[in-house]
mmCIF file of the C-alpha atoms, coordinates in Angstrom:
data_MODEL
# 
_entry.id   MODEL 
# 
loop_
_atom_site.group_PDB 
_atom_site.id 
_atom_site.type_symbol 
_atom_site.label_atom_id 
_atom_site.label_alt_id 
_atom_site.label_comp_id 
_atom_site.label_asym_id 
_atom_site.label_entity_id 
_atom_site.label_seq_id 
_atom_site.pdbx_PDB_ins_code 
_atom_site.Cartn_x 
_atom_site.Cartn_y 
_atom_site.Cartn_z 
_atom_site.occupancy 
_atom_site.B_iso_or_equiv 
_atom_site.pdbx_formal_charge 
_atom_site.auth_seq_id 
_atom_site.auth_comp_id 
_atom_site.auth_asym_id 
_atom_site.auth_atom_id 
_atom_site.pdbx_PDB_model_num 
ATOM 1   C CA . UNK A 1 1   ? -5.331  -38.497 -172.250 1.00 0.00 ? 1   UNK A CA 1 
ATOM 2   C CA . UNK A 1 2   ? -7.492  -41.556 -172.752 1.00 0.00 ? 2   UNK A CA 1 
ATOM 3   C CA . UNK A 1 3   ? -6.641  -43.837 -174.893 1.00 0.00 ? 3   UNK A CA 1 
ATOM 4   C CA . UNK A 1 4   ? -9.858  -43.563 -177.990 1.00 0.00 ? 4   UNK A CA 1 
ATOM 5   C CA . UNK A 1 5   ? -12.044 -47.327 -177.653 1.00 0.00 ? 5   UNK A CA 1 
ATOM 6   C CA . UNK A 1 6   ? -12.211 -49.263 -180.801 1.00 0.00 ? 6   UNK A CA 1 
ATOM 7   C CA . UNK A 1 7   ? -14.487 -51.580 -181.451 1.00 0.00 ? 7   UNK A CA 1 
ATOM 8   C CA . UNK A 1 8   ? -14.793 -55.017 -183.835 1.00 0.00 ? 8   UNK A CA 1 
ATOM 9   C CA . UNK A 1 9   ? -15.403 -53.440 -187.545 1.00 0.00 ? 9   UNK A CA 1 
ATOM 10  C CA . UNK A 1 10  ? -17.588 -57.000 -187.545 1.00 0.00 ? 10  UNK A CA 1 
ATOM 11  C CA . UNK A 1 11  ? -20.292 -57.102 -184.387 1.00 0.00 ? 11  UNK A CA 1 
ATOM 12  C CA . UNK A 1 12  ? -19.248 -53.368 -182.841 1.00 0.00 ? 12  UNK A CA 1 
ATOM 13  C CA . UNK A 1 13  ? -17.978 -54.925 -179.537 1.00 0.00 ? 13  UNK A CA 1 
ATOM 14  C CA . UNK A 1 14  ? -15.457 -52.826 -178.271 1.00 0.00 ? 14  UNK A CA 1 
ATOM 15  C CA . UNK A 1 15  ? -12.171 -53.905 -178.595 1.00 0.00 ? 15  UNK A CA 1 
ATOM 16  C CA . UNK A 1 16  ? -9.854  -54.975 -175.387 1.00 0.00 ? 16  UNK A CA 1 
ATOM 17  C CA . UNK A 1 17  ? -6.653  -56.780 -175.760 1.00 0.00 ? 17  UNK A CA 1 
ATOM 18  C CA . UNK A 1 18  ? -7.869  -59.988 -174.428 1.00 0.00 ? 18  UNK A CA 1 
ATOM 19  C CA . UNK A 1 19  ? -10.639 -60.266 -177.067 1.00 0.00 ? 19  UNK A CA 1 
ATOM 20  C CA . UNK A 1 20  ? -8.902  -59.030 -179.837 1.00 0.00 ? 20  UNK A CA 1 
ATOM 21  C CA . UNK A 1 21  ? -8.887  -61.693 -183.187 1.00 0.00 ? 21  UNK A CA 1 
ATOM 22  C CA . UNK A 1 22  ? -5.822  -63.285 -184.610 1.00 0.00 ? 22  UNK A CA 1 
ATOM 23  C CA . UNK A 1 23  ? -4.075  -63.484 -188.348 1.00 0.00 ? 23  UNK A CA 1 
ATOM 24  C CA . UNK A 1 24  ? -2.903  -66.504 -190.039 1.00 0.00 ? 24  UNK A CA 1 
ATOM 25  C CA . UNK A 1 25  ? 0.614   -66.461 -188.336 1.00 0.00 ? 25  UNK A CA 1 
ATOM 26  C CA . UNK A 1 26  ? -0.775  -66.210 -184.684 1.00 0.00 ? 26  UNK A CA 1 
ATOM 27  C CA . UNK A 1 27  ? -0.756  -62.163 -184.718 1.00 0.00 ? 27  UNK A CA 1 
ATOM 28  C CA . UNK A 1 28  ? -3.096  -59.812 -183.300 1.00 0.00 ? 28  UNK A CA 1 
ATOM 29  C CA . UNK A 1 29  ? -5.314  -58.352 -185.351 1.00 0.00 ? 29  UNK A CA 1 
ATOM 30  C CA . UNK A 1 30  ? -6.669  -54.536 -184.038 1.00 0.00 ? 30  UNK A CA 1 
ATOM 31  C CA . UNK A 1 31  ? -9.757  -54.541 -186.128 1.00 0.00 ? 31  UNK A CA 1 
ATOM 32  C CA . UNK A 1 32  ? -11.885 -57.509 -185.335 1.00 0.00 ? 32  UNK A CA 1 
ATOM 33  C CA . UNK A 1 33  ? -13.069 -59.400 -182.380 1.00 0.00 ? 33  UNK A CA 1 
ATOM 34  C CA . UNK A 1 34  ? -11.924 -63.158 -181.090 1.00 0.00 ? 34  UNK A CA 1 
ATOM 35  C CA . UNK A 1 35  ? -15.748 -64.067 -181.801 1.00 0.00 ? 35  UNK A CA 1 
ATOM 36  C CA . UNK A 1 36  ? -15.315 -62.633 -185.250 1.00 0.00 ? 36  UNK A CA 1 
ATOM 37  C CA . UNK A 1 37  ? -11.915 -63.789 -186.527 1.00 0.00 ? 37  UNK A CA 1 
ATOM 38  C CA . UNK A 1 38  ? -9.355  -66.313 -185.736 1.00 0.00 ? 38  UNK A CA 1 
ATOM 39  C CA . UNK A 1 39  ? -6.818  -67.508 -187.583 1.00 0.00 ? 39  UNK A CA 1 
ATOM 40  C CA . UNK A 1 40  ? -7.032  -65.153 -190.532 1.00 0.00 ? 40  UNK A CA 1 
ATOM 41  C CA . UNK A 1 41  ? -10.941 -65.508 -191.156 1.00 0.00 ? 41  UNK A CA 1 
ATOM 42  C CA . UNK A 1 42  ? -13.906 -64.941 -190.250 1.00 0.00 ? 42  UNK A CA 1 
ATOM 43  C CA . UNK A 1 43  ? -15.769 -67.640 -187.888 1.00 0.00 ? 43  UNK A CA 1 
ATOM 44  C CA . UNK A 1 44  ? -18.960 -67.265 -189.322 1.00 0.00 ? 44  UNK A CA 1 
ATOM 45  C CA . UNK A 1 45  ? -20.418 -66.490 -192.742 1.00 0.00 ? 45  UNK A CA 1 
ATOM 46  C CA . UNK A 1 46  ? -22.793 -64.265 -191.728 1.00 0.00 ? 46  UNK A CA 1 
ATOM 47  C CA . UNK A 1 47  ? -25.176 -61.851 -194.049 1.00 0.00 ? 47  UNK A CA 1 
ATOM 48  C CA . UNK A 1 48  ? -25.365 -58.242 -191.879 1.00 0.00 ? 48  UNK A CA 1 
ATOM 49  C CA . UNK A 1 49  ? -29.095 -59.300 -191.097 1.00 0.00 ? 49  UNK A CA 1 
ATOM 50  C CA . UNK A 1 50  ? -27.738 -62.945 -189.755 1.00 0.00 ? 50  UNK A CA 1 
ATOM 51  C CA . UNK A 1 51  ? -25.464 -61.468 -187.442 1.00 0.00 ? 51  UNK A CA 1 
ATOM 52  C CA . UNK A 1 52  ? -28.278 -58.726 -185.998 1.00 0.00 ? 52  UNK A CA 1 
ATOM 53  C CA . UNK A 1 53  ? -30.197 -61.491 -184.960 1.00 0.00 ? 53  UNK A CA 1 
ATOM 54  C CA . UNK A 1 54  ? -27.296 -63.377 -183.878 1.00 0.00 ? 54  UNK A CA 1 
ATOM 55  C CA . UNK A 1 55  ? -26.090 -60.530 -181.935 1.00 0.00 ? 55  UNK A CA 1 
ATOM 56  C CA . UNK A 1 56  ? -29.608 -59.317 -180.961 1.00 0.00 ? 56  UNK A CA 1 
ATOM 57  C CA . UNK A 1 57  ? -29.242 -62.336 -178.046 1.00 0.00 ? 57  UNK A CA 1 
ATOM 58  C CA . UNK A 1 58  ? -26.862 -60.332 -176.108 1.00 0.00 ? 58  UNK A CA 1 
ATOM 59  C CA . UNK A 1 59  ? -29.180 -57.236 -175.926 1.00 0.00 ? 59  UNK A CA 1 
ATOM 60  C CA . UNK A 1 60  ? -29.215 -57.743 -171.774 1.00 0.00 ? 60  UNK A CA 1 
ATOM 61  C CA . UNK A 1 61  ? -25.688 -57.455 -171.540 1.00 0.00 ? 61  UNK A CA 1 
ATOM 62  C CA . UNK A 1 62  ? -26.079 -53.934 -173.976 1.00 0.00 ? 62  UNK A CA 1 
ATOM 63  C CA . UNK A 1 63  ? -29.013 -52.847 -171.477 1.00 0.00 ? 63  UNK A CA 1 
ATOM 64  C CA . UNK A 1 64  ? -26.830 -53.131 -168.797 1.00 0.00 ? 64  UNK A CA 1 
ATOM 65  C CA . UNK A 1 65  ? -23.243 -51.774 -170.377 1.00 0.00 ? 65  UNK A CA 1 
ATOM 66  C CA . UNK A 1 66  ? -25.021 -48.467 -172.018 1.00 0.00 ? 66  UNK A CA 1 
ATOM 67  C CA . UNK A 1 67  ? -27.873 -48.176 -169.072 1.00 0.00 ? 67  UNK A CA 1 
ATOM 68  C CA . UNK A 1 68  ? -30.745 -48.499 -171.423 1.00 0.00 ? 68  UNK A CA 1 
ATOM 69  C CA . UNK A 1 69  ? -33.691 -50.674 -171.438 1.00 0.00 ? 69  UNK A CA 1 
ATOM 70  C CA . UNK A 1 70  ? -33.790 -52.046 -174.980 1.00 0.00 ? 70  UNK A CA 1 
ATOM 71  C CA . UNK A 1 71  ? -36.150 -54.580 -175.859 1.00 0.00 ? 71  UNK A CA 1 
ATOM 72  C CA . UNK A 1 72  ? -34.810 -57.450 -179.056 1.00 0.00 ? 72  UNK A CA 1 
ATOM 73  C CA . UNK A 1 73  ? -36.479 -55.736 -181.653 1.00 0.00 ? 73  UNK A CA 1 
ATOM 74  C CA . UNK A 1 74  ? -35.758 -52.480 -180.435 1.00 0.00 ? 74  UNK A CA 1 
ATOM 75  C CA . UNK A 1 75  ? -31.849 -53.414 -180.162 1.00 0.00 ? 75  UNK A CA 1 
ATOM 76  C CA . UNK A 1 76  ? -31.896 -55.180 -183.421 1.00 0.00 ? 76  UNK A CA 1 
ATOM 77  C CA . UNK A 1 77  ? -32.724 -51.433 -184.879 1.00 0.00 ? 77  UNK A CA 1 
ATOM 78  C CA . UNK A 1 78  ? -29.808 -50.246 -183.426 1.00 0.00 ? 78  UNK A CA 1 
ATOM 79  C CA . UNK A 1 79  ? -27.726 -52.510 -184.909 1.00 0.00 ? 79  UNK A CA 1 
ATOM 80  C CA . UNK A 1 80  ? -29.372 -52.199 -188.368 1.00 0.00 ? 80  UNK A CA 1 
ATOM 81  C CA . UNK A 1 81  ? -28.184 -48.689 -187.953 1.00 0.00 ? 81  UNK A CA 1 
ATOM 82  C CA . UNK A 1 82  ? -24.991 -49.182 -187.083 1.00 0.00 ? 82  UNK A CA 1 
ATOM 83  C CA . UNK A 1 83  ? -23.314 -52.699 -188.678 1.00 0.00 ? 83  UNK A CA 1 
ATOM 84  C CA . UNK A 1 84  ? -23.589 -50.175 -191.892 1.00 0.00 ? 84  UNK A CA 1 
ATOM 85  C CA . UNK A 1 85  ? -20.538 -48.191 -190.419 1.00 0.00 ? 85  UNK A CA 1 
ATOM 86  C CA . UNK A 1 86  ? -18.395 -51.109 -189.956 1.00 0.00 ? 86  UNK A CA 1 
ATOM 87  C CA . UNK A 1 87  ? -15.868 -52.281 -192.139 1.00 0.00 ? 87  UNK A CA 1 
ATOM 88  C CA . UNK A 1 88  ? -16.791 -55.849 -192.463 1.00 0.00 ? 88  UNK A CA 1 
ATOM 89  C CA . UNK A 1 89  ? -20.254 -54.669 -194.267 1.00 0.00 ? 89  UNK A CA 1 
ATOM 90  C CA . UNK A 1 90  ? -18.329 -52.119 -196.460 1.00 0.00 ? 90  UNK A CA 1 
ATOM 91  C CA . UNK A 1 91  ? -16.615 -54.800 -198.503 1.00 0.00 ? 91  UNK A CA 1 
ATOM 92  C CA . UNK A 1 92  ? -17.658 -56.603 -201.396 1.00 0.00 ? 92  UNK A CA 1 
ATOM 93  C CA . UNK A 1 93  ? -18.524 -60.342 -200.701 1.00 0.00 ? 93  UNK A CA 1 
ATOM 94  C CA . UNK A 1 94  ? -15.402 -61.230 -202.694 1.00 0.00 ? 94  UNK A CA 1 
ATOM 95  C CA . UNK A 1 95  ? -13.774 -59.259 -200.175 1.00 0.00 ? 95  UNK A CA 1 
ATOM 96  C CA . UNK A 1 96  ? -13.779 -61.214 -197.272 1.00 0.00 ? 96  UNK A CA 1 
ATOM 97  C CA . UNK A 1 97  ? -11.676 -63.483 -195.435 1.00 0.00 ? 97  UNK A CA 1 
ATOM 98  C CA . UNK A 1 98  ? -13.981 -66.626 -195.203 1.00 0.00 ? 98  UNK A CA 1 
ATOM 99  C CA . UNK A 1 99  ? -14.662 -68.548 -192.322 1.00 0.00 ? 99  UNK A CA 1 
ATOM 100 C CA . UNK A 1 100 ? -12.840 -72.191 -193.637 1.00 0.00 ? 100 UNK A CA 1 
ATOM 101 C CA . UNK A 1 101 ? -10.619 -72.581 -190.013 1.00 0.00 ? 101 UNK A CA 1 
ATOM 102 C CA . UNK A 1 102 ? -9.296  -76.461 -191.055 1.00 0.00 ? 102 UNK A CA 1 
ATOM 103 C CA . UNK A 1 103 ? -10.507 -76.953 -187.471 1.00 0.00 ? 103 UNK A CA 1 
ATOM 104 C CA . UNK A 1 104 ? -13.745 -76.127 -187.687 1.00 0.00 ? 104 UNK A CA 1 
ATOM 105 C CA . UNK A 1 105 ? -15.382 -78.415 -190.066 1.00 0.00 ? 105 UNK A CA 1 
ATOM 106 C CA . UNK A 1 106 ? -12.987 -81.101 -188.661 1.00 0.00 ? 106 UNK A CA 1 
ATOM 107 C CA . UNK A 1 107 ? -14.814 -80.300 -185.055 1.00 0.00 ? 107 UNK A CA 1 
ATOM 108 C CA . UNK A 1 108 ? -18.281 -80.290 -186.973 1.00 0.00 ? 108 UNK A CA 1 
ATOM 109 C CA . UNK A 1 109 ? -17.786 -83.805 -188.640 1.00 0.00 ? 109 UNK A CA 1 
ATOM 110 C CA . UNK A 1 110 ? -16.664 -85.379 -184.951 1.00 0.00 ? 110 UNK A CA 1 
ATOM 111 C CA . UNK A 1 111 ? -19.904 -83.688 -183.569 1.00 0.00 ? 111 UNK A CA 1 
ATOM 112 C CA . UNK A 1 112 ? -22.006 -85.183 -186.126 1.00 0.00 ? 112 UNK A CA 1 
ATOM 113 C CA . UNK A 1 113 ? -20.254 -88.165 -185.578 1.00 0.00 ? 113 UNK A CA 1 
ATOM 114 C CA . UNK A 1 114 ? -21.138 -88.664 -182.605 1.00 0.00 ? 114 UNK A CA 1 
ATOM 115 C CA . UNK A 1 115 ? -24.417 -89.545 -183.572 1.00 0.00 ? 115 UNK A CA 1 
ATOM 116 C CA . UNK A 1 116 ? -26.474 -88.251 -180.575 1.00 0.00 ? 116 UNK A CA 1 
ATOM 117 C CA . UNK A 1 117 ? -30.449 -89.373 -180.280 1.00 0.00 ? 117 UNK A CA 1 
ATOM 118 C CA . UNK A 1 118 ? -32.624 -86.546 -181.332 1.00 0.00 ? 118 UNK A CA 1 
ATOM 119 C CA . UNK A 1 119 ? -29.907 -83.568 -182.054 1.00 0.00 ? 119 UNK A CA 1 
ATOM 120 C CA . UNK A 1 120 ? -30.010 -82.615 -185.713 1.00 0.00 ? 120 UNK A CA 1 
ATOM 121 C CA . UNK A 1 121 ? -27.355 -82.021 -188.021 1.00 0.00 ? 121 UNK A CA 1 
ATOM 122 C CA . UNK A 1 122 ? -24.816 -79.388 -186.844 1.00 0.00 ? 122 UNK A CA 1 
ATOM 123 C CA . UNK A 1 123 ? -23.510 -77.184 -190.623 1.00 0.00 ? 123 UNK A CA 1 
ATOM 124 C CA . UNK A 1 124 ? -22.218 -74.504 -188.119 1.00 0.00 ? 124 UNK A CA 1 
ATOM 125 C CA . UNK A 1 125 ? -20.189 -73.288 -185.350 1.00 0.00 ? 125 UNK A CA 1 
ATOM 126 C CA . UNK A 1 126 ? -19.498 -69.965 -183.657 1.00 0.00 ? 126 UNK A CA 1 
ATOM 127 C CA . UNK A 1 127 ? -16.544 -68.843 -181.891 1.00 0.00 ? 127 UNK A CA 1 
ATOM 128 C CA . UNK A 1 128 ? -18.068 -68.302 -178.176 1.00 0.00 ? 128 UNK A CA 1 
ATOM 129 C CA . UNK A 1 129 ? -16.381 -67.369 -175.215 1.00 0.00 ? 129 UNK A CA 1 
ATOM 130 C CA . UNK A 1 130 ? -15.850 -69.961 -172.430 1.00 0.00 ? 130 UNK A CA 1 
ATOM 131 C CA . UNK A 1 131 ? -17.844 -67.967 -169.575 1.00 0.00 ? 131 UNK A CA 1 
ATOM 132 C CA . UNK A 1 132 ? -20.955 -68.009 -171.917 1.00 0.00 ? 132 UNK A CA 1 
ATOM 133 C CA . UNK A 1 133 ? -21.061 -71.459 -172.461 1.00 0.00 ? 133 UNK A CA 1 
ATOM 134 C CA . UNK A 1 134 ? -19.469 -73.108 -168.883 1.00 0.00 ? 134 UNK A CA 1 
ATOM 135 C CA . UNK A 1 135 ? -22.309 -74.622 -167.356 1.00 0.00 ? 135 UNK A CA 1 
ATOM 136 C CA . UNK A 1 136 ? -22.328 -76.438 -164.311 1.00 0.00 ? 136 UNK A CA 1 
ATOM 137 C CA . UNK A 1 137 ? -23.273 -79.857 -164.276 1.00 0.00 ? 137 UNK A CA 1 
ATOM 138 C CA . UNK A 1 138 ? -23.908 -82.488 -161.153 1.00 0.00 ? 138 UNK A CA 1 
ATOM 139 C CA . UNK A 1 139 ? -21.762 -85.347 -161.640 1.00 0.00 ? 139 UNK A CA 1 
ATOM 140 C CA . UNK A 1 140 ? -21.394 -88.254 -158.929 1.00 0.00 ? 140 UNK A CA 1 
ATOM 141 C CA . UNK A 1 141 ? -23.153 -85.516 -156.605 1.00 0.00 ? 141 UNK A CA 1 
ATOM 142 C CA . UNK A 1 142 ? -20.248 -82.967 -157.143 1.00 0.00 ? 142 UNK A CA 1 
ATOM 143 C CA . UNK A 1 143 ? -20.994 -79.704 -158.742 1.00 0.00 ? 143 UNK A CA 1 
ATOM 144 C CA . UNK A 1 144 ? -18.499 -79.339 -161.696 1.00 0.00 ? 144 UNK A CA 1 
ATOM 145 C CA . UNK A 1 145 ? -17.202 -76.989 -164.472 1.00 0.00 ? 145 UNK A CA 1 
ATOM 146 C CA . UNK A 1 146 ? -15.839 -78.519 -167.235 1.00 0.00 ? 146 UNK A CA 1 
ATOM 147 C CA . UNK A 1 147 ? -14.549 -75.645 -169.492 1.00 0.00 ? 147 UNK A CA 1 
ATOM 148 C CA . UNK A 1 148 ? -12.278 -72.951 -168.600 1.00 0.00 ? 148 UNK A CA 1 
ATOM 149 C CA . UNK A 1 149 ? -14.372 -69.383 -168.697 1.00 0.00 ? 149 UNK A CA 1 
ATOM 150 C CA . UNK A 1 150 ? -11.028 -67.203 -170.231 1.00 0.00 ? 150 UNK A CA 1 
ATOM 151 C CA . UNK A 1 151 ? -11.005 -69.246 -173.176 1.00 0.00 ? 151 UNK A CA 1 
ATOM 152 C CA . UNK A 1 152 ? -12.948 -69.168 -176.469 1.00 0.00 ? 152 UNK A CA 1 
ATOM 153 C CA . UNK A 1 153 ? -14.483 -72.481 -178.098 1.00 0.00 ? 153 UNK A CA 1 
ATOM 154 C CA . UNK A 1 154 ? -16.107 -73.012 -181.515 1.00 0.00 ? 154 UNK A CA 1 
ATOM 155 C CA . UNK A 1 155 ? -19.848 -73.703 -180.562 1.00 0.00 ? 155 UNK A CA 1 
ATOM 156 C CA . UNK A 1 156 ? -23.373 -73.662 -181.365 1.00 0.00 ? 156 UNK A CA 1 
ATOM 157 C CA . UNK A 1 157 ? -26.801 -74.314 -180.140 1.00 0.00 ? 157 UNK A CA 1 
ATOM 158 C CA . UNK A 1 158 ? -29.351 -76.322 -181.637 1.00 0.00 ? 158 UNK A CA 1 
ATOM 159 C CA . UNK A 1 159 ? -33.287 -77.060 -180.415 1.00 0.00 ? 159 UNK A CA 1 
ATOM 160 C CA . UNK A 1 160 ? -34.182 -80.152 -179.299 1.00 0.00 ? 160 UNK A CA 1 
ATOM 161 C CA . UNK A 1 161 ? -38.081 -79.898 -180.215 1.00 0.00 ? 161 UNK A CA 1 
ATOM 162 C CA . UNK A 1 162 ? -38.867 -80.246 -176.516 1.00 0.00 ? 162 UNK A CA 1 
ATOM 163 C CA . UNK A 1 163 ? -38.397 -76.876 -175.485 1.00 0.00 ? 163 UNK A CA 1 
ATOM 164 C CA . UNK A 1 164 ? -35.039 -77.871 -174.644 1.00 0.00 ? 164 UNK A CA 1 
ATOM 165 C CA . UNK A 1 165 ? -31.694 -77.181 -176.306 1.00 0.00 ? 165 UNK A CA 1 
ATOM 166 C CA . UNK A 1 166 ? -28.454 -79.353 -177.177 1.00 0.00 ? 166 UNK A CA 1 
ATOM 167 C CA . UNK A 1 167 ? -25.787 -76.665 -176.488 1.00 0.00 ? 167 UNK A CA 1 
ATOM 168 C CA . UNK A 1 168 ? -21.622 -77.869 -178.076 1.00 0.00 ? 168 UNK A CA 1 
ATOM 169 C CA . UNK A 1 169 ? -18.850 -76.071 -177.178 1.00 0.00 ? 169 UNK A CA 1 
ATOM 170 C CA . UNK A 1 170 ? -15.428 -77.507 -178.594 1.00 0.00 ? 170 UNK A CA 1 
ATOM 171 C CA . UNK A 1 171 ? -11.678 -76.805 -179.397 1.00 0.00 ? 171 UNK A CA 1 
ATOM 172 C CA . UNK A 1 172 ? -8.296  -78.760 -179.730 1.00 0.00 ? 172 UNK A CA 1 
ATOM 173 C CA . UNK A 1 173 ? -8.688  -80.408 -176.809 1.00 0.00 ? 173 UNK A CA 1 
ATOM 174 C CA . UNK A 1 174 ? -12.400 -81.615 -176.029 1.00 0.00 ? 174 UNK A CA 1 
ATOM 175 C CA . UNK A 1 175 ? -16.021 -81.494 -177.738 1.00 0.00 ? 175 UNK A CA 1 
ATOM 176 C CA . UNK A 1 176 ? -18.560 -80.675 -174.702 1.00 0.00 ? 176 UNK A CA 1 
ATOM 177 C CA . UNK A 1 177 ? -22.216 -81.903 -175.790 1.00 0.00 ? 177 UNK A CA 1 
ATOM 178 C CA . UNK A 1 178 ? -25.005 -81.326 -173.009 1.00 0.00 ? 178 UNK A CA 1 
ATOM 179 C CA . UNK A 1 179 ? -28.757 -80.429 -173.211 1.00 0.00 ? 179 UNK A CA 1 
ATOM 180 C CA . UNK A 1 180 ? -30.525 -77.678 -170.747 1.00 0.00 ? 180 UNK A CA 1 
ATOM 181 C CA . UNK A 1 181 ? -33.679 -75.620 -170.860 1.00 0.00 ? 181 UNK A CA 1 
ATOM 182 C CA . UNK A 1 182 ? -34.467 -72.344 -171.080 1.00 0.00 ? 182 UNK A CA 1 
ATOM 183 C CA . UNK A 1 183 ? -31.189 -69.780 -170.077 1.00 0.00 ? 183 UNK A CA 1 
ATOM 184 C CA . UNK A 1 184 ? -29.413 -73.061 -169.577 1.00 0.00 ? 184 UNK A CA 1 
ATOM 185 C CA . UNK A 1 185 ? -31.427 -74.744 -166.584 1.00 0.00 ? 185 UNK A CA 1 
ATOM 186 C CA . UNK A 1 186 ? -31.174 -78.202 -165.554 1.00 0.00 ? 186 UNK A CA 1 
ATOM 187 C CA . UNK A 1 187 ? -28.297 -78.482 -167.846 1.00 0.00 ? 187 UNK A CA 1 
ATOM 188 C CA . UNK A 1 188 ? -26.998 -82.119 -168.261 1.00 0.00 ? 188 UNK A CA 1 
ATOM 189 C CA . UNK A 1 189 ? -24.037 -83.280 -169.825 1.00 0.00 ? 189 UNK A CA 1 
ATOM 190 C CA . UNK A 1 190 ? -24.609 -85.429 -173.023 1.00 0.00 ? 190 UNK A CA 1 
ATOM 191 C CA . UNK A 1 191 ? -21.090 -86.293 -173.817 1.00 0.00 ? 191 UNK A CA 1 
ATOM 192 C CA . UNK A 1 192 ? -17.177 -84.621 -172.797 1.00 0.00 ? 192 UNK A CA 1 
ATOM 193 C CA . UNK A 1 193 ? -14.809 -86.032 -175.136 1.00 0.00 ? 193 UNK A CA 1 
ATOM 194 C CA . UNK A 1 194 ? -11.113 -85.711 -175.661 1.00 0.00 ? 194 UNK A CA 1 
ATOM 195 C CA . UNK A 1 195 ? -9.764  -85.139 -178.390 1.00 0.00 ? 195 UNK A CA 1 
ATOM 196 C CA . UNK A 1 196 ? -6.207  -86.645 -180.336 1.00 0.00 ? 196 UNK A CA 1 
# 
């Protein structure tokens, strides 16, 4: 018999054991997603309608999962219909496990430390995983990856103003800063820090 598919009671991904979220004391936790929850709380405090359009970017990857041909809007409908269902949007405000990881506003005041020309303020940052935000970059001629794709990393993206985007990806042990184009072309790497 197959074993029935659960799925995050936060964004409706389904649940695998790799991607599942963790509690305060490390554990696994079989209701939410990595991208969701870590460490006890959630990694974002999103309204329902903030995480539609936040999830409405991976409508591709739903197109090509379920077979369908979706367009944004049309997949942001979907998930207007669904989130409803989901645990996360049952509970009262008061309810929920907020997104205050110690590391994560730590991470966001060495970001804005950094004090990069012409990126704005960062308030914000997602738990993404690493194969969504590995770029490649050309350094000394060599082609090279600088994050590992199995892992997750708190991260964000912000616009630049000139069509271009400033794209961070950070965790305990580095904070990645580059800027790319559209889907990530001609990505360049702004700054690769180590952390402690």
């Amino acid at each position: 018999m197959e074993k029935e598919m659960n799925f995050c009671q936060s964004c409706g991904m389904p649940l695998t054991p790799e991607i599942l979220g963790t509690n305060a004391d490390g554990s696994k936790n079989e209701e939410y997603c990595i991208y969701c929850y870590k460490d006890g709380a959630f990694t974002g405090d999103f309204t329902m309608e903030e995480m539609v359009e936040f999830c409405a970017q991976f409508v591709e990857e739903y197109n090509k999962n379920t077979g369908q041909n979706l367009s944004r809007e049309e997949y942001k409908g979907v998930l207007r219909q669904y989130y409803p269902n989901l645990k996360r949007w049952q509970l009262p405000a008061d309810q929920l496990p907020h997104a205050t990881s110690p590391i994560k506003q730590q991470l966001i005041d060495e970001v804005n430390a950094l004090g990069i020309k012409d990126m704005p303020h960062i308030d914000n940052l997602f738990v993404l995983q690493g194969s969504f935000v590995n770029m490649e970059y050309t350094i000394n001629g060599n082609k090279v990856k600088l994050l590992d794709d199995n892992a997750t990393y708190w991260g964000n993206q912000v616009e630049k103003g000139d069509g271009r985007c400033f794209g961070i990806a950070c965790d305990e042990h580095c904070i990645l800063v580059s800027e790319y184009g559209k889907d990530g072309a001609d990505a360049e790497l702004v700054v690769f820090k180590r952390r402690g």
